[in-house]
C-alpha positions as CSV (number, residue, x, y, z in Angstrom):
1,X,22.1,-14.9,44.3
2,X,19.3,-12.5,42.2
3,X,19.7,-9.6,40.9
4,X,18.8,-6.3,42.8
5,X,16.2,-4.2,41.8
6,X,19.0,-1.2,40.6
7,X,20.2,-3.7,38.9
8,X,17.5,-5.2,37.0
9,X,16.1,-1.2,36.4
10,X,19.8,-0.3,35.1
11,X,19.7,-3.9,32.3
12,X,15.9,-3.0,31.5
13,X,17.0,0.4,30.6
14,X,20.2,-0.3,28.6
15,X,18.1,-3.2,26.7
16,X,16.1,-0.1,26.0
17,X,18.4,1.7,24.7
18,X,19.8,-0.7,22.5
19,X,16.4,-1.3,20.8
20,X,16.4,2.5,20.3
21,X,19.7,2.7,18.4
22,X,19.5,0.3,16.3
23,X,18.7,1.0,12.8
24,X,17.6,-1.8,10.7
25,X,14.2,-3.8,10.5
26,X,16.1,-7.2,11.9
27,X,17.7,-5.7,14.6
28,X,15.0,-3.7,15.7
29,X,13.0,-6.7,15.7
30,X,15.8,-8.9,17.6
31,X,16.2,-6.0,20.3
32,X,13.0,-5.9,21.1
33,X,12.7,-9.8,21.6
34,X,15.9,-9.8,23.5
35,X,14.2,-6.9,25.6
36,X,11.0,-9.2,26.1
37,X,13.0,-12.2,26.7
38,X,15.6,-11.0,29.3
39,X,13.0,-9.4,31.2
40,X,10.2,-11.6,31.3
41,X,7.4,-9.5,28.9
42,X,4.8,-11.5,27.2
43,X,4.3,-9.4,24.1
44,X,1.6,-11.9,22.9
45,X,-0.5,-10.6,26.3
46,X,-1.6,-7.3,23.9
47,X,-3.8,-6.2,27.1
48,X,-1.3,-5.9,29.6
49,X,1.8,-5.4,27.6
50,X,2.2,-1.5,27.3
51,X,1.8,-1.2,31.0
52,X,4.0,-4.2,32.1
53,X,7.1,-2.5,29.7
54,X,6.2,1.0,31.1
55,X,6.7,-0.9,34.7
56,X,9.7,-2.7,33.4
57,X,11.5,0.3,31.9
58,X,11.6,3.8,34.2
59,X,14.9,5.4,32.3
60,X,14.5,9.2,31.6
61,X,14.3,8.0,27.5
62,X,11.4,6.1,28.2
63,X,9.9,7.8,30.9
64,X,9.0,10.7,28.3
65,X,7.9,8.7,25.8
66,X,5.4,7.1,27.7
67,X,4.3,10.1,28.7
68,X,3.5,11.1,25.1
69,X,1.8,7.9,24.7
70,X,0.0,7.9,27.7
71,X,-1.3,11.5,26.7
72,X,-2.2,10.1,23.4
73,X,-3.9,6.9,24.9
74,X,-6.3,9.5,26.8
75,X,-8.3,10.7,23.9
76,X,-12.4,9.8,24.9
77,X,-12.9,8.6,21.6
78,X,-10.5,5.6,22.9
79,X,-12.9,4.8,25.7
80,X,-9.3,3.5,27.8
81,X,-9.0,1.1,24.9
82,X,-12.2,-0.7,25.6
83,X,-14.0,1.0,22.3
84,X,-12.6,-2.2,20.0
85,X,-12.1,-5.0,22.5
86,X,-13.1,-8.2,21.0
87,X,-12.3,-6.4,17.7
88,X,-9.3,-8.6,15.5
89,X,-7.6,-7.1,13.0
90,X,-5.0,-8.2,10.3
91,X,-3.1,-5.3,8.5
92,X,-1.3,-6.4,5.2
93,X,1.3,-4.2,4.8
94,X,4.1,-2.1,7.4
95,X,5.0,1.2,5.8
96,X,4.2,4.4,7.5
97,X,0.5,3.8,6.7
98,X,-0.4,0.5,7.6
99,X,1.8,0.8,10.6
100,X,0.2,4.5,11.7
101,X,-3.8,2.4,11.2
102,X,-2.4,-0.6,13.3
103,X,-1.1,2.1,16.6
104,X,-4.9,4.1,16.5
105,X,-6.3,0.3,16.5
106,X,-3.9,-1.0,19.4
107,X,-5.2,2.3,21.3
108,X,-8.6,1.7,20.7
109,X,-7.8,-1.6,22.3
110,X,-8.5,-3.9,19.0
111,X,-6.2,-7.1,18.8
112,X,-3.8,-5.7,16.3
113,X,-1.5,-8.1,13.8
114,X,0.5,-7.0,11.3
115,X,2.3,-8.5,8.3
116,X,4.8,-7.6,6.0
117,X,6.6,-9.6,2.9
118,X,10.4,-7.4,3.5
119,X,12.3,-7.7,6.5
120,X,14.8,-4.8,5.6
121,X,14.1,-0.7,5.5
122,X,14.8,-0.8,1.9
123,X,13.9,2.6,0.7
124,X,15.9,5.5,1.8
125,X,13.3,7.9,0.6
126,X,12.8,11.1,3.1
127,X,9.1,11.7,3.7
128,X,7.6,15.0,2.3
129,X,5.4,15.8,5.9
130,X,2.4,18.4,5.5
131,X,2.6,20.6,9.4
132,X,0.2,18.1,11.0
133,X,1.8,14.8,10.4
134,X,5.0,16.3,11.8
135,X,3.1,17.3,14.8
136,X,1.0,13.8,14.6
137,X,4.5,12.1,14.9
138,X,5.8,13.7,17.3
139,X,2.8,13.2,19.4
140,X,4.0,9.6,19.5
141,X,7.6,10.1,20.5
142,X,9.1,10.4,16.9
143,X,11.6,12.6,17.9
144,X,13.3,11.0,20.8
145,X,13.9,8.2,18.6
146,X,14.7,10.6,15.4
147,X,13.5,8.7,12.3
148,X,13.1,5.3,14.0
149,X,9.7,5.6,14.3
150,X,8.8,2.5,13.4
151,X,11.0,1.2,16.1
152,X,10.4,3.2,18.7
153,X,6.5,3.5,18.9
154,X,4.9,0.6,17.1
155,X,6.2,-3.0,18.2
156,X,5.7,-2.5,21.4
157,X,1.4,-2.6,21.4
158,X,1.1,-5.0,18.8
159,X,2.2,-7.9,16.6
160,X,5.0,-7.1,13.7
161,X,5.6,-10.2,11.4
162,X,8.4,-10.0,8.9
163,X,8.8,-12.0,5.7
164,X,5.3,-12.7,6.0
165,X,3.2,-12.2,1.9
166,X,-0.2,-11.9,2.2
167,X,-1.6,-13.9,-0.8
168,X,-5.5,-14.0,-0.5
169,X,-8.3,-14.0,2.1
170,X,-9.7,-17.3,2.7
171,X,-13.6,-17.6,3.2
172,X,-15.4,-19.4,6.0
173,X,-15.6,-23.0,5.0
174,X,-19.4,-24.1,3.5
175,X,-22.0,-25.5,5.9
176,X,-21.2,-24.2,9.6
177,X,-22.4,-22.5,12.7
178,X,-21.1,-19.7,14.2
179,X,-19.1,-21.4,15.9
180,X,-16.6,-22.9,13.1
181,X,-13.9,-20.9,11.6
182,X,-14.0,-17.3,10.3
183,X,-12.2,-15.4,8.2
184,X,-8.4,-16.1,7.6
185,X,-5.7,-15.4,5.1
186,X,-3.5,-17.5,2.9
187,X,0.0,-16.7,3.7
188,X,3.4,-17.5,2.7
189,X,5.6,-19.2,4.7
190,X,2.2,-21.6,4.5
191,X,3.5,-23.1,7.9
192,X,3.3,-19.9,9.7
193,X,1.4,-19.7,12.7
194,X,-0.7,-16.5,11.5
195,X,-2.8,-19.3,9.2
196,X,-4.8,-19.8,11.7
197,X,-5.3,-16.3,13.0
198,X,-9.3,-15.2,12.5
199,X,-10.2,-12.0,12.0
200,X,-13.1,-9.8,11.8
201,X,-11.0,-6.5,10.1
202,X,-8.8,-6.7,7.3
203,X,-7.1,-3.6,5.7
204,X,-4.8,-3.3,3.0
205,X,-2.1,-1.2,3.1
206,X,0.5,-2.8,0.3
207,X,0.7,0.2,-1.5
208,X,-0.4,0.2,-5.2
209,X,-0.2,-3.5,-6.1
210,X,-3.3,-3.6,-3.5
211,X,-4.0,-7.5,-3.0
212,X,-7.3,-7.7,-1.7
213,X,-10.0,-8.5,-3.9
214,X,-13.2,-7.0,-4.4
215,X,-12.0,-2.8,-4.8
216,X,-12.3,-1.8,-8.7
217,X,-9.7,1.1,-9.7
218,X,-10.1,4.1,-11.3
219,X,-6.8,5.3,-13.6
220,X,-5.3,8.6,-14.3
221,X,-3.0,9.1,-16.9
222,X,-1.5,11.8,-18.1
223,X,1.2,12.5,-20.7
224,X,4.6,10.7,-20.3
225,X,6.1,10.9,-16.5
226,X,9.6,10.3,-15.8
227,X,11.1,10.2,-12.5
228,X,14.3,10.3,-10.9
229,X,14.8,10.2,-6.9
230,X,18.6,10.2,-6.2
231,X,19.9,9.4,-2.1
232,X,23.2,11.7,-1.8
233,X,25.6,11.3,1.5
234,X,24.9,14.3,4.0
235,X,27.9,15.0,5.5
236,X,26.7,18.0,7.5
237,X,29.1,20.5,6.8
238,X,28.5,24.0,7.4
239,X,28.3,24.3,3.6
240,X,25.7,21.5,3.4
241,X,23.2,23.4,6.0
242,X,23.4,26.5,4.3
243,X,21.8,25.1,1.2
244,X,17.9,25.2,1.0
245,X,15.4,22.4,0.7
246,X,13.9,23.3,-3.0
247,X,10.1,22.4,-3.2
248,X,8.6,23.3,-6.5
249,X,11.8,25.0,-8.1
250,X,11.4,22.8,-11.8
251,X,10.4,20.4,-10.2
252,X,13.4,19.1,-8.2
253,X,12.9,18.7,-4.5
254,X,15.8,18.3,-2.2
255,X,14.8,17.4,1.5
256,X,17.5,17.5,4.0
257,X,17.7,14.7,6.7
258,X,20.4,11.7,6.6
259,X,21.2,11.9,3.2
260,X,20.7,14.8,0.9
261,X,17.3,13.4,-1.3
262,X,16.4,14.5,-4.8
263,X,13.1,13.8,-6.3
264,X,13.2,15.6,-10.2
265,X,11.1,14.8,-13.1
266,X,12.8,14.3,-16.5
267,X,11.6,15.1,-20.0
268,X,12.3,11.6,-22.4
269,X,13.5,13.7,-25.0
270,X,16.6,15.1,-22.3
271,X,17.2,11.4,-21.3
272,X,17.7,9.9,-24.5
273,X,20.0,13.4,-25.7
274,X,22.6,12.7,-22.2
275,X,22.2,8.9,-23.2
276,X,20.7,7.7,-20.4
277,X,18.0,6.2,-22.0
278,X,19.0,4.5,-25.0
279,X,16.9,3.3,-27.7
280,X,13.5,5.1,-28.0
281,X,10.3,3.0,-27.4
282,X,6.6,4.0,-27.5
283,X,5.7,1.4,-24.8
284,X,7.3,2.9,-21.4
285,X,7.7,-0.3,-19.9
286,X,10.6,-1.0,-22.8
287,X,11.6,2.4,-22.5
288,X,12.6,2.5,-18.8
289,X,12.9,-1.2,-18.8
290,X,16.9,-1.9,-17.0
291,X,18.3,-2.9,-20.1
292,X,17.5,-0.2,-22.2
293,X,19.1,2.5,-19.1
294,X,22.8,3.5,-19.1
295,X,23.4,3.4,-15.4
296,X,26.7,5.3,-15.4
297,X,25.0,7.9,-17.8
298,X,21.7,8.2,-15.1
299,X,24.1,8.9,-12.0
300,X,26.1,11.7,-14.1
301,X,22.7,13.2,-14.9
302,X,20.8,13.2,-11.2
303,X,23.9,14.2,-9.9
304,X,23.9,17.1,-12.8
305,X,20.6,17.6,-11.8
306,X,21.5,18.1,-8.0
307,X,24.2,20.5,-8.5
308,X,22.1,22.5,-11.0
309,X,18.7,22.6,-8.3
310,X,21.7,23.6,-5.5
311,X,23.3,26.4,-7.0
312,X,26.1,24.0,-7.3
313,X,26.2,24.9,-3.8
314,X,27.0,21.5,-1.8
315,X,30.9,20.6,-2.0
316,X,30.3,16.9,-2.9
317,X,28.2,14.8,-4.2
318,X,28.5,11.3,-3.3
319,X,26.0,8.7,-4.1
320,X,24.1,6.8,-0.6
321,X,24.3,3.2,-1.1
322,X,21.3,1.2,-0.5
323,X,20.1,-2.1,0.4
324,X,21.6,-3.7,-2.5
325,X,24.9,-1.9,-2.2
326,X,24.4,-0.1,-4.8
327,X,24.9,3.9,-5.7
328,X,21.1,5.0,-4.8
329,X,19.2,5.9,-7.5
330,X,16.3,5.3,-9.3
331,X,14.1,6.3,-12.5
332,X,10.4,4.9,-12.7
333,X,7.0,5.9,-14.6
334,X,4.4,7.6,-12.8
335,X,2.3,8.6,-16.1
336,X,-0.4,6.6,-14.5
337,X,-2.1,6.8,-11.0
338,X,-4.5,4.6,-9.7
339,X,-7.5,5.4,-7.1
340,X,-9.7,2.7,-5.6
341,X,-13.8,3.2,-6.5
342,X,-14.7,2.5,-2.3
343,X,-12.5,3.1,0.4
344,X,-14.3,0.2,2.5
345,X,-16.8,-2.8,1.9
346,X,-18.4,-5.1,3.7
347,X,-18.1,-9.4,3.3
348,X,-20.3,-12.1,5.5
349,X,-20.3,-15.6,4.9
350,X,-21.9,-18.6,7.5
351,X,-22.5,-16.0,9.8
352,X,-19.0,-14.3,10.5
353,X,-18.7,-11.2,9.5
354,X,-15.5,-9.1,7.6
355,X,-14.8,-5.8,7.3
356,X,-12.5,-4.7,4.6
357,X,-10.7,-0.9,3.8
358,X,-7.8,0.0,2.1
359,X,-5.1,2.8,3.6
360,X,-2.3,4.6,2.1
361,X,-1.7,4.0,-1.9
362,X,-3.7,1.2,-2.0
363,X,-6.3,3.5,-1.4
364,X,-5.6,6.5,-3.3
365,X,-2.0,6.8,-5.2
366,X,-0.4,10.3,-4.5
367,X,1.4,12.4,-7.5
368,X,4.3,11.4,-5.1
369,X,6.9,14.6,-5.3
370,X,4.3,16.9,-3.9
371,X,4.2,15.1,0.0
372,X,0.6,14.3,-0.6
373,X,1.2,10.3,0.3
374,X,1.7,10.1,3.9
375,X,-0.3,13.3,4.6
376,X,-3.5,11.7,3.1
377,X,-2.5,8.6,4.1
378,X,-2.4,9.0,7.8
379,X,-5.9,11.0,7.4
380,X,-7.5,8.0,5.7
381,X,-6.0,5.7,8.6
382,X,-7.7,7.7,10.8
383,X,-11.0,7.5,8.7
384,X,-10.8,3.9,8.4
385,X,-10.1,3.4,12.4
386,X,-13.0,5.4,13.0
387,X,-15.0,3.4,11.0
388,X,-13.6,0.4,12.6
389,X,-14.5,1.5,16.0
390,X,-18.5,2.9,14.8
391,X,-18.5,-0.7,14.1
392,X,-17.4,-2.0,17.2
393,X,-19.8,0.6,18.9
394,X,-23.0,-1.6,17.4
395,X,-23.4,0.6,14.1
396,X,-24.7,-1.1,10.8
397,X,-22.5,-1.9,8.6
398,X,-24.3,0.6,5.9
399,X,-24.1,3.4,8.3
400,X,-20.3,2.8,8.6
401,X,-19.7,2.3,5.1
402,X,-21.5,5.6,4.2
403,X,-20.0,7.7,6.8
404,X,-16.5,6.3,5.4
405,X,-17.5,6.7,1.5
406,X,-18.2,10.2,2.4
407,X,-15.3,10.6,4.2
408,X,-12.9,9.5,1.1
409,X,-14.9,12.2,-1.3
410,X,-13.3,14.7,1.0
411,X,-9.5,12.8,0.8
412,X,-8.5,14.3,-2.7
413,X,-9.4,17.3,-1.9
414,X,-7.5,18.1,1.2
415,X,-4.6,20.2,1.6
416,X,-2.7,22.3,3.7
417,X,-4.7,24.8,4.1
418,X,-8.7,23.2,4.3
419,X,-7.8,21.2,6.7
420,X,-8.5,22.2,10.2
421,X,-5.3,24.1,12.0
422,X,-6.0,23.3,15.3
423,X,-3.4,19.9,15.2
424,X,-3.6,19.7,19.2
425,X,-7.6,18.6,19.1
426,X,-6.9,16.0,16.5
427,X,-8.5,12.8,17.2
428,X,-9.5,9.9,14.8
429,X,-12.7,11.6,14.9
430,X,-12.9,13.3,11.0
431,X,-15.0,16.4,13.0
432,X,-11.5,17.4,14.3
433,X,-10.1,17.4,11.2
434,X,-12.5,18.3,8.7
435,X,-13.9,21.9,9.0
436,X,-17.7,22.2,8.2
437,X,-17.7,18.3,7.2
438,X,-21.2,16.9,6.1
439,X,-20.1,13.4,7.9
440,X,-24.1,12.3,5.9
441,X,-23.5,13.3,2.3
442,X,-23.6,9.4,1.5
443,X,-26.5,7.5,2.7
444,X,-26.8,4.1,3.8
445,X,-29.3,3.2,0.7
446,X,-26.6,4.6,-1.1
């Protein structure tokens, strides 16, 4: 005897809410194949899949999220997502970045594959948003699912590979037609079934080990910079919400969500008096280097550093645990930051043609305590997709290329404030973003 139809509505919607709640990259993957698998959803079918799940599941929950994306999935520049069809796409890389790109391709209806080397949320770092990414995000329904947003917006209009390590992009093979093989990537597992994926866009968004070739780097570096982030339990107290978030007080941030986070910058000469760092070295590889850091000594000091930014305001400070069950916290070097030369360039070989663009730090490393990452980030994803669709449109490729070069001069300089206020008319088209923008200050002979 089948099931009825309240009945099948009333499993859809608790399969729903299951992949809502959970919390880790696994799980969230395993919900949503249990979700696809129970009730019959191809998520391979990228065409039909968003509106045979918005079918499927009619809970409240959902209901409003596919409203939001629905509204979002209106924007004209989107042509109904017909702008990139035919378009394939590989996106090395799933943090915030690469997975905000791979959501304005899906919508522009581009076949969308993503791949990332970790299979665990292993950084329990709270985002630093600028006013428009908050509004961006909750465009797409980042609220209802309150910090899941990979989860809750992303896997369910495109392809999300775990444990997969982009190694190199493999050229068309010598002495063919059109019609032989195009571009592909080398990929561990070597057996996987993305071996054989072609593609005709490739963007890298690995942050700033950046493993696509061709994309020369420009280095900053500046005197000596230390860095501590330290993860804190929040145990929401009444005591605990009085106390501020700090931003720009010496240089210790404290932004409030889960887990009370730090982010502080530490002078050498302080580390090595408080014995956290213990022999002095002129290379800063030996100098922060695991063995030569007093781990009991650099918990005693962030959490020193905490109480001191707070006022000695919150009641206790016990240390998060992270992936590795260990107390989080972590010191690295930021002296040096690293910008690519090009934002985008341009590869054909036998006849198939490759476009290739880098997003997020790959692109352009942020001085990271100042919430400049994800708030330039998302505006070069945008860039980039818009470039990806001119493309698609029947634009050269020196047109697009140009328009996108003159687009990343602008990136470094944005902030706050020069960037347009108006977050409801933002689109992926840079006019709606970018007040007065000369979108020809590169040329195509350029």
């Amino acid at each position: 005897m089948g099931e009825t139809e309240d009945e099948r509505s009333a499993q859809a919607g608790q399969l729903f809410e299951n992949f809502v709640q959970v919390s880790t990259c696994k799980g969230t993957l395993q919900a949503f194949s249990i979700l696809c698998r129970q009730m019959d959803l191809d998520p391979l079918d990228y065409r039909n899949f968003y509106s045979n799940l918005k079918a499927t599941v009619t809970n409240w929950k959902a209901n409003a999220l596919w409203t939001k994306l629905d509204k979002r999935a209106g924007h004209k520049e989107y042509k109904k997502a017909k702008a990139c069809e035919g378009t394939r796409s590989l996106i090395i890389g799933g943090g915030p970045c690469g997975l905000r790109t791979a959501i304005e391709l899906a919508l522009l209806g581009a076949k969308v594959v993503v791949i990332e080397k970790r299979d665990t949320f292993s950084r329990n770092n709270v985002l630093h948003l600028w006013p428009y990414t908050i509004h961006d995000l909750r465009g797409l329904g980042a609220k209802k699912f309150y910090g899941k947003f990979c989860a809750g917006a992303i896997d369910h209009i495109m392809e999300v590979h775990v444990n997969v390590e982009f190694v190199k992009l493999l050229e068309p093979p010598d002495k063919q037609e059109n019609e032989g093989p195009g571009w592909r990537a080398e990929i561990r597992p070597s057996n996987h079934p993305l071996t054989d994926f072609e593609f005709d866009v490739v963007i890298g968004a690995d942050g700033r080990r950046n493993t696509l070739d061709g994309f020369k780097r420009k280095e900053f570096r500046g005197k000596l910079a230390i860095a501590i982030t330290a993860n804190f339990v929040n145990r929401n107290t009444t005591a605990e919400a009085k106390v501020e978030e700090i931003s720009g007080v010496a240089f210790i941030f404290n932004q409030k969500d889960n887990t009370h986070y730090f982010v502080m910058t530490a002078k050498k000469q302080s580390l090595l008096d408080k014995g956290v760092i213990i022999h002095d070295y002129i290379e800063t590889e030996k100098l922060l280097d695991q063995d030569n850091v007093n781990q009991e000594a650099l918990l005693s000091y962030a959490r020193e550093a905490a109480d001191f930014g707070t006022n000695y305001q919150l009641p206790s400070l016990d240390y998060a645990i992270n992936h590795c069950s260990q107390p989080d916290v972590a010191m690295f070097d930021f002296t040096c930051m690293y910008a690519s030369e090009n934002a985008a360039l341009f590869r054909e070989k036998c006849g198939h043609q490759l476009l290739v663009s880098l997003v997020g730090d790959s692109l352009l490393e942020p001085f990271w305590p100042m919430g400049t990452g994800c708030a330039r980030g998302f505006l070069a994803a945008f860039d980039t997709v818009w470039m990806v669709r001119g493309w698609a449109q029947g634009k050269t490729h020196l047109e697009i290329l140009a328009e996108r070069e003159g687009l990343y001069r602008l990136l470094p300089q944005t902030t706050t404030e020069n960037i347009s206020k108006n977050f409801d008319q933002y689109t992926i088209d840079p006019v709606t973003r970018y007040p007065n923008l000369n979108s020809s200050c590169v040329k195509p002979h350029q």
